[in-house]
VEXDREN-2710 file (C-alpha; in Angstrom, 1 decimal):
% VEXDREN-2710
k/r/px/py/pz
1/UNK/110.4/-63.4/27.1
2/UNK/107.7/-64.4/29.8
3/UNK/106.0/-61.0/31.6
4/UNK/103.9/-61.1/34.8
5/UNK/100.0/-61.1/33.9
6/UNK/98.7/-58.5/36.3
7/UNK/95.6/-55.9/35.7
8/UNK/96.6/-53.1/32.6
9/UNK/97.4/-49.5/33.8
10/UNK/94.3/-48.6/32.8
11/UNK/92.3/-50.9/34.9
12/UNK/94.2/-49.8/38.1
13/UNK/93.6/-46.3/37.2
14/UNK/90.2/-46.2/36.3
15/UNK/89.0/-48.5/39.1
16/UNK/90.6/-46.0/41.5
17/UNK/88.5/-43.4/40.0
18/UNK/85.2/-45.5/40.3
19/UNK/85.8/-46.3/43.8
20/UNK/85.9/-42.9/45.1
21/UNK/83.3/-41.5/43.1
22/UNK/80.9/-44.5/43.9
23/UNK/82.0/-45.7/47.2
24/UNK/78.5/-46.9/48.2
25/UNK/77.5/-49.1/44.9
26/UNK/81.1/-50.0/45.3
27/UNK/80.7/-51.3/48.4
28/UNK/77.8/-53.3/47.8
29/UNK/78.8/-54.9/44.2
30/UNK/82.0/-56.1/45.7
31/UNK/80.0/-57.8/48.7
32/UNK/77.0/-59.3/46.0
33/UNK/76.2/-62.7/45.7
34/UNK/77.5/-64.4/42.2
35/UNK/76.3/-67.5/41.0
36/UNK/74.9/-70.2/42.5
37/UNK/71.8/-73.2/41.9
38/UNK/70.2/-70.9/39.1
39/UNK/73.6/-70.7/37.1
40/UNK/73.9/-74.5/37.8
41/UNK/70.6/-75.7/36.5
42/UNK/71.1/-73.3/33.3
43/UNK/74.1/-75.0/32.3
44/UNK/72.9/-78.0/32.6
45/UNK/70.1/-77.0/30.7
46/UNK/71.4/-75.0/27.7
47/UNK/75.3/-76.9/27.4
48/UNK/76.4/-79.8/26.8
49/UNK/79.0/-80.8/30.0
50/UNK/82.3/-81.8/28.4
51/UNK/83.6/-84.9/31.0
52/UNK/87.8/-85.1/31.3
53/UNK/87.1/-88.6/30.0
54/UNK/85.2/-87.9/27.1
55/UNK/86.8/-85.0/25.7
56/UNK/90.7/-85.4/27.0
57/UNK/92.3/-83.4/24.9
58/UNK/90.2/-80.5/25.2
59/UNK/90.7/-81.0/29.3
60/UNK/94.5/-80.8/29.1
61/UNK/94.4/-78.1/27.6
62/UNK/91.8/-76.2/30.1
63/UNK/94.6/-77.7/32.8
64/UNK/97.4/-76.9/31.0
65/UNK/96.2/-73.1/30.7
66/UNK/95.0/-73.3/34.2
67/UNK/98.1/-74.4/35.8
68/UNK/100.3/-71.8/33.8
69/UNK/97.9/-68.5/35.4
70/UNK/98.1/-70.0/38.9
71/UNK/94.5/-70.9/38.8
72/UNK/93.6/-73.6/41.5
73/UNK/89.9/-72.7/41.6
74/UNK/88.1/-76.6/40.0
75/UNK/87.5/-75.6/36.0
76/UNK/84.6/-77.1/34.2
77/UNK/84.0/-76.8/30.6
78/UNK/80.7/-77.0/28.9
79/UNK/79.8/-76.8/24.7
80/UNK/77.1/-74.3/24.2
81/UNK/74.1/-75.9/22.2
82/UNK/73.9/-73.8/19.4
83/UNK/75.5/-73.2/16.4
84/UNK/77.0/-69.7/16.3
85/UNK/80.6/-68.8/14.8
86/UNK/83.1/-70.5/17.0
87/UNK/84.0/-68.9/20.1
88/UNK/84.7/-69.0/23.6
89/UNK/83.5/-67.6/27.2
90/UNK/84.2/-67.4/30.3
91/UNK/81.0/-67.5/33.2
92/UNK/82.4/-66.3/36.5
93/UNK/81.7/-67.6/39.7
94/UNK/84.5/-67.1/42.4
95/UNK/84.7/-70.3/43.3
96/UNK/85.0/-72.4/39.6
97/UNK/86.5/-71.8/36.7
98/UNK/83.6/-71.9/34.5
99/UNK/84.4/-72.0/30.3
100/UNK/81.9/-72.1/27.6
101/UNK/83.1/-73.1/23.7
102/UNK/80.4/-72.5/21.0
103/UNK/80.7/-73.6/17.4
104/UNK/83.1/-76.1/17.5
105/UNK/85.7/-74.4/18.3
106/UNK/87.9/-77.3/19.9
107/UNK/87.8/-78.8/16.3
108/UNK/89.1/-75.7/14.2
109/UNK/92.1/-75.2/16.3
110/UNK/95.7/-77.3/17.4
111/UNK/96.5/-78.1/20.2
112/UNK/98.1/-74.6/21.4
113/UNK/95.7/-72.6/19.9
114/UNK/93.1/-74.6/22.2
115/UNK/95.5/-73.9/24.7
116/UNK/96.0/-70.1/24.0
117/UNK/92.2/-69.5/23.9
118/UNK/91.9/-71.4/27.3
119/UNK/94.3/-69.2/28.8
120/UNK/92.6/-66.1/27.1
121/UNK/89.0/-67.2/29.2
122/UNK/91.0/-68.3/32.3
123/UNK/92.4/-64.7/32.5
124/UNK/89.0/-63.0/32.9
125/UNK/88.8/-65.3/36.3
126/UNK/92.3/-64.2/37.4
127/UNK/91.7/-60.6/36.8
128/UNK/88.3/-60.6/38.2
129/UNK/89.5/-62.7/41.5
130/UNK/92.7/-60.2/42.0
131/UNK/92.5/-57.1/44.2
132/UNK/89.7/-58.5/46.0
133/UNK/87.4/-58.3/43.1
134/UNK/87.8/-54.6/43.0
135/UNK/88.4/-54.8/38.9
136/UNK/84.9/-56.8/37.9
137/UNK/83.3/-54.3/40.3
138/UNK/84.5/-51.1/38.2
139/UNK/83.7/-53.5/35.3
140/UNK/79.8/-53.9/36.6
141/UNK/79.5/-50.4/37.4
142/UNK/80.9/-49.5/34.1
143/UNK/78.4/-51.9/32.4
144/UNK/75.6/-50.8/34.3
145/UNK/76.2/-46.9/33.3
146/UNK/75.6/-47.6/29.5
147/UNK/71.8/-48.4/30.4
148/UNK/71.5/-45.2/31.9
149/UNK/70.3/-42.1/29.5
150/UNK/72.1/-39.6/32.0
151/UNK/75.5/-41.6/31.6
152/UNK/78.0/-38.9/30.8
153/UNK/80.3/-39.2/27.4
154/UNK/83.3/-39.7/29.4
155/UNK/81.9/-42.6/31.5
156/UNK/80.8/-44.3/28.3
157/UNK/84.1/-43.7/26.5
158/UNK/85.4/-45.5/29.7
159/UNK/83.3/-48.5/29.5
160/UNK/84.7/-48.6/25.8
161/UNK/88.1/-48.7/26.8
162/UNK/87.7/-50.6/29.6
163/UNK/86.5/-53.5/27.7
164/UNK/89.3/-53.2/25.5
165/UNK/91.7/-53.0/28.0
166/UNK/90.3/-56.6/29.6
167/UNK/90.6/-58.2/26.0
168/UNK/94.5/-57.6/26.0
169/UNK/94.6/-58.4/29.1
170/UNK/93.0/-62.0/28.5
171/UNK/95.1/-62.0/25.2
172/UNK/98.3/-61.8/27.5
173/UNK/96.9/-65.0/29.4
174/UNK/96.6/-66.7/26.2
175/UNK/100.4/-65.9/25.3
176/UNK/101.1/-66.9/29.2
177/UNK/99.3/-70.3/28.8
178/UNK/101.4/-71.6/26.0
179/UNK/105.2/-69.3/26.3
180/UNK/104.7/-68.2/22.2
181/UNK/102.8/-65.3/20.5
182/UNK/101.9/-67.4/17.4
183/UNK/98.9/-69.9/18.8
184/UNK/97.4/-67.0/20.8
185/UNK/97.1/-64.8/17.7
186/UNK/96.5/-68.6/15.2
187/UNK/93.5/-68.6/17.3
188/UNK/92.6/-65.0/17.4
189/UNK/92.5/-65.5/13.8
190/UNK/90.4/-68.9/13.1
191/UNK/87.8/-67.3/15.3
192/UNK/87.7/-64.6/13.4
193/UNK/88.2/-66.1/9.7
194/UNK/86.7/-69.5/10.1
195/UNK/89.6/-70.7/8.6
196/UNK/91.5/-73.7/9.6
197/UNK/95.2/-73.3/7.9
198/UNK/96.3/-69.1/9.4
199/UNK/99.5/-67.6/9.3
200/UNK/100.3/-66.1/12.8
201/UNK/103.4/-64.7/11.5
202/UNK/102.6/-63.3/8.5
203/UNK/100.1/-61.7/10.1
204/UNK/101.7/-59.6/12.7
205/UNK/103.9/-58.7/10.2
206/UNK/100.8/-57.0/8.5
207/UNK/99.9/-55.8/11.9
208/UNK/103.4/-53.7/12.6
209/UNK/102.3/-51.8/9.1
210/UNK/99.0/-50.8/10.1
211/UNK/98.5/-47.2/11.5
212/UNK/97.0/-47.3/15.2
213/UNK/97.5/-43.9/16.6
214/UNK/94.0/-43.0/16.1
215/UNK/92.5/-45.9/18.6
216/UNK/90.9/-48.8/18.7
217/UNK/87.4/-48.8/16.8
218/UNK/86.1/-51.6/18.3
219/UNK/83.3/-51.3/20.7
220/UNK/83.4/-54.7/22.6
221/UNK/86.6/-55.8/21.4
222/UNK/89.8/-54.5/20.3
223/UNK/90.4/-55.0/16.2
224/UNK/92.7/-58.6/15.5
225/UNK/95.4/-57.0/14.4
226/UNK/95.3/-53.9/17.0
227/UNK/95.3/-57.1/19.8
228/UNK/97.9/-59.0/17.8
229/UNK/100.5/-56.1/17.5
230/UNK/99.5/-54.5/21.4
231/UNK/100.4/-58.6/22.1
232/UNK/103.7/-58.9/20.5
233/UNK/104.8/-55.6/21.9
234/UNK/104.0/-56.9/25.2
235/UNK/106.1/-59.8/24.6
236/UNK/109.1/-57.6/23.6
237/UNK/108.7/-55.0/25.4
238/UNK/107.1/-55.7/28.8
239/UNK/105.7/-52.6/31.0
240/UNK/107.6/-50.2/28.5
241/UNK/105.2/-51.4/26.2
242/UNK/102.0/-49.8/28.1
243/UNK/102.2/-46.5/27.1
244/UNK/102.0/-47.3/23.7
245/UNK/99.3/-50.0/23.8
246/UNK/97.2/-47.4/25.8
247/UNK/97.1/-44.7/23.1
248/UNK/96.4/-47.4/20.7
249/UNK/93.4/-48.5/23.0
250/UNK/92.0/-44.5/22.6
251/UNK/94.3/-41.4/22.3
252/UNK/94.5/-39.6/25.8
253/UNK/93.3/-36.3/25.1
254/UNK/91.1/-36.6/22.4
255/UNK/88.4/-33.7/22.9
256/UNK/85.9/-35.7/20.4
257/UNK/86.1/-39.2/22.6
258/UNK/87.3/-37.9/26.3
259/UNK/87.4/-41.0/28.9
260/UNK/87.8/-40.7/32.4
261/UNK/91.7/-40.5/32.6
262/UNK/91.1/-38.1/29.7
263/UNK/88.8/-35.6/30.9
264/UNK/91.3/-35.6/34.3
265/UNK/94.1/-34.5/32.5
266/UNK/92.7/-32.0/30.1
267/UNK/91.4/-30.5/33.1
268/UNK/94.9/-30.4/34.5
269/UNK/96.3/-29.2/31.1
270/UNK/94.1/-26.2/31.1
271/UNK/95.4/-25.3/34.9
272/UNK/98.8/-25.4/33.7
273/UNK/98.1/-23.7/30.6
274/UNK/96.3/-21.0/31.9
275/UNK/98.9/-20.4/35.2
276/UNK/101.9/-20.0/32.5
277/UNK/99.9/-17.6/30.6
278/UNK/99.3/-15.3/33.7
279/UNK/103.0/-15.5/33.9
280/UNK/103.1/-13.2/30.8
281/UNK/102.7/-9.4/31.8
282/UNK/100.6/-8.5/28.6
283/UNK/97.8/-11.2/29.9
284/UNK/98.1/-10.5/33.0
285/UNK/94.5/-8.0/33.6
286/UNK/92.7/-8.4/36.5
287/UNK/89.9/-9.8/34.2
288/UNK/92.2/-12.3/32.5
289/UNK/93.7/-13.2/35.8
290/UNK/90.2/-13.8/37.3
291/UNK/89.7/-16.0/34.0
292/UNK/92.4/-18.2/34.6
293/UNK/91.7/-18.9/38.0
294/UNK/88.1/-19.9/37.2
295/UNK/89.8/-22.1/34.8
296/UNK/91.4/-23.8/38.1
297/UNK/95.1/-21.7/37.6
298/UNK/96.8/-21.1/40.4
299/UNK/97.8/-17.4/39.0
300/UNK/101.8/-16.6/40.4
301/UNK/101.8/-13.3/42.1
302/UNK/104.2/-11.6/39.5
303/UNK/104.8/-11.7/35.9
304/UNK/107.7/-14.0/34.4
305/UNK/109.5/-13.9/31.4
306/UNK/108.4/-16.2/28.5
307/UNK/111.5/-18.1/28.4
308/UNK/110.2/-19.6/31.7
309/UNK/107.3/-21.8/30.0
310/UNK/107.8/-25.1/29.3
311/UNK/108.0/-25.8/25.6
312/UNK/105.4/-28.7/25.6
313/UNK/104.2/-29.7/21.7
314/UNK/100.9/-29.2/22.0
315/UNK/100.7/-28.8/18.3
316/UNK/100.4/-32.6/18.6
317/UNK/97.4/-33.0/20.2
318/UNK/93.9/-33.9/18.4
319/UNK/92.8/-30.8/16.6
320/UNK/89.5/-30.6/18.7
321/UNK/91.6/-30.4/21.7
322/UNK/94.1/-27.9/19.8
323/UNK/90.7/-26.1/19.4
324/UNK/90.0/-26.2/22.8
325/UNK/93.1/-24.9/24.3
326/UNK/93.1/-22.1/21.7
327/UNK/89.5/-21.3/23.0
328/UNK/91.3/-21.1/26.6
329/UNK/93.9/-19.2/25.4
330/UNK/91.6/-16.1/23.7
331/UNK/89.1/-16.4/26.8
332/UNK/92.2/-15.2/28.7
333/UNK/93.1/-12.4/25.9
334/UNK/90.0/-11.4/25.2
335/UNK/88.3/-11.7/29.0
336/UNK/89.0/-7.5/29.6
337/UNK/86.2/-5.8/27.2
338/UNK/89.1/-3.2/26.4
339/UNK/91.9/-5.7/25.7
340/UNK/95.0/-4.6/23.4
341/UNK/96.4/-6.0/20.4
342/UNK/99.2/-6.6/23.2
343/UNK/97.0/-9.2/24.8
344/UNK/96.3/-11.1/21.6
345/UNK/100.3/-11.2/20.3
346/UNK/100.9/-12.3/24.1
347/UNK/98.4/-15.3/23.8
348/UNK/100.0/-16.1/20.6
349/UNK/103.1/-16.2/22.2
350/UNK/102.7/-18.4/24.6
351/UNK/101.2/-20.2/21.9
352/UNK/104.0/-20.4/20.3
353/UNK/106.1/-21.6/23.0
354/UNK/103.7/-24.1/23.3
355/UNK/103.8/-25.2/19.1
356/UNK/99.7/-24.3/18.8
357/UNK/100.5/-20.4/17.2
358/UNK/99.0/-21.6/14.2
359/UNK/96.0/-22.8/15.3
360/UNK/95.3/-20.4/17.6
361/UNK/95.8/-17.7/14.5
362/UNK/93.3/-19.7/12.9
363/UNK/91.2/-19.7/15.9
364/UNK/91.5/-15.8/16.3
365/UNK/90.9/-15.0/12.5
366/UNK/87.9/-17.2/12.6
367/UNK/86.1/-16.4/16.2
368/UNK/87.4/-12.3/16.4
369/UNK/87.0/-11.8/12.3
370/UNK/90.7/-10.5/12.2
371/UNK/91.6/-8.9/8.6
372/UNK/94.5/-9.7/7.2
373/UNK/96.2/-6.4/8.3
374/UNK/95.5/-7.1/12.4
375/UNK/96.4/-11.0/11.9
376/UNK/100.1/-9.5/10.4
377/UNK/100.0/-7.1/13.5
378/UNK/99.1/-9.5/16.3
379/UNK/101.5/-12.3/15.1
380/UNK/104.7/-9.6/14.6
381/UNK/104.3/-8.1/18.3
382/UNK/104.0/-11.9/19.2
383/UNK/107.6/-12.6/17.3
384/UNK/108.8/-9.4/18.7
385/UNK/107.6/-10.7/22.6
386/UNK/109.9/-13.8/21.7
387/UNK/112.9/-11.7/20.7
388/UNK/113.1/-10.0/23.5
389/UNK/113.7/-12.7/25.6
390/UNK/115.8/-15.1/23.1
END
């Protein structure tokens, strides 16, 4: 079934961030100049033009591609002069439809792959013409941070993921451009491999075996099989399909490689987690209360029972950011210099509640140098905490 080719979750999200952080440099990025005589004169200097009457079949395809993405901007295609791996690009300019093949790439593929990898290039101009630009401009920004020695982990992460995001994007444009998954990922895989007999099918057959929930490796590009499976899903699946393709782009909360999005929702994690841990009356000093709300809590004005906290598994988080909230949790126990064993069996209760007891166990034993004889102690008033309230 045919989806809608619009802009990835992601894209939306973290544009939205850009612009409000960077509403200046927005601003003036989205007004820039793009293109023009100096992009002309290098083309015709470095490429060889590829007339419609000359190279036909190549042509139909660049039209056929163009006309299934609703692109009415004039396309041009050009052969780079050199002879690198084959492979395909897209130069933007606003007002053309500009696509560079290297390699000879037109001779390695069929018709629909040539097709599929059209519509993969054509679908960088769509996305970068929609929203008023808005998406290349986050993109620019993005690019122009990695230069930058001060550039924050997160910001980099999210010029990682970002790219990634924009290749699936393009490889939905490629499915788009011919109606089948097979050419777009036939051609994925002859650029990759060289090779000019592929099995598309076979192939995302090994793709559904392979293990993505640790992310996308790639820097530039998501792996083949990563962007053949994240395609097919698409195809199936449509916008119920995004949540999945998104944690296989880079897991959400992953303390070692936090994005944007990711750093935003830790933070609002560690609210939540420390507000339902001032709802327990054996963390609830005025130390431990001052704690959470430096942490950003909202602290309730009386104490709850722990049957009243959400049961969220955050035993199923990445074990840095396990780490992490276990860190949280033993600032808040641990915060009034004359806190009780009560305090430490109430963090581990909530801790429980919240499937990260074990860790945070760990966590105490390792940071507080617990024997064995206070571990036993702590974690039986934090079962006895629980069984008062089951």
């Amino acid at each position: 079934m045919l989806r809608e080719l619009k802009p990835l979750p992601y894209h939306s999200a973290v544009t939205t961030i850009l612009e409000g952080e960077h509403p200046k440099a927005f601003a003036a990025l989205r007004s820039g100049p793009i293109g023009g005589d100096d992009l002309d004169q290098a083309l015709l200097r470095s490429t060889y033009r590829l007339d419609p009457t000359s190279h036909p079949e190549a042509h139909a395809q660049l039209t056929r591609a163009a006309g299934a993405l609703g692109v009415t901007v004039p396309v041009e295609l050009y052969a780079g002069e050199s002879a690198d791996k084959p492979n395909a690009e897209l130069v933007f300019v606003p007002d053309r439809a500009i696509v560079v093949l290297t390699g000879g790439l037109s001779d390695l593929l069929t018709g629909d792959e040539l097709c599929a990898v059209m519509g993969h290039e054509l679908s960088h101009h769509v996305l970068w013409s929609s929203d008023g630009g808005r998406h290349l401009v986050a993109a620019r920004l993005l690019e122009a941070s990695e230069t930058d020695a001060r550039t924050s982990g997160e910001h980099l992460e999210t010029a990682r993921r970002f790219r990634l995001a924009t290749e699936l994007y393009a490889d939905r444009g490629a499915l788009l451009a011919t109606g089948t998954v097979e050419p777009a990922v036939g051609g994925l895989l002859k650029l990759a491999t060289g090779m000019r007999q592929v099995d598309p099918a076979a192939y995302l057959r090994q793709a559904a075996e392979v293990d993505l929930t640790s992310g996308s490796a790639g820097q530039t590009h998501p792996e083949n099989v990563l962007r053949s499976w994240a395609l097919q899903q698409w195809h199936d699946h449509g916008d119920e399909a995004e949540e999945a393709v998104a944690a296989a782009i880079g897991p959400p909360l992953d303390l070692a490689a936090l994005d944007l999005l990711g750093q935003d929702a830790l933070h609002e994690l560690t609210r939540e987690l420390a507000r339902e841990a001032m709802q327990v009356e054996g963390l609830r000093a005025p130390e431990s209360i001052e704690m959470a709300e430096r942490y950003g809590a909202v602290v309730p004005p009386t104490a709850t029972p722990l049957s009243e906290l959400t049961d969220d598994d955050l035993g199923a988080l990445p074990p840095d950011t396990r780490r992490y909230l276990c860190a949280v949790l033993a600032d808040l126990a641990t915060s009034d210099p004359d806190a009780s064993r009560t305090a430490l069996s109430a963090a581990v209760a909530v801790a429980m509640v919240k499937k990260l007891d074990g860790d945070l166990v760990k966590f105490l034993v390792a940071e507080l140098g617990l024997g064995d004889r206070e571990r036993t102690a702590v974690v039986a008033g934090a079962r006895e905490l629980l069984a008062g309230v089951a």
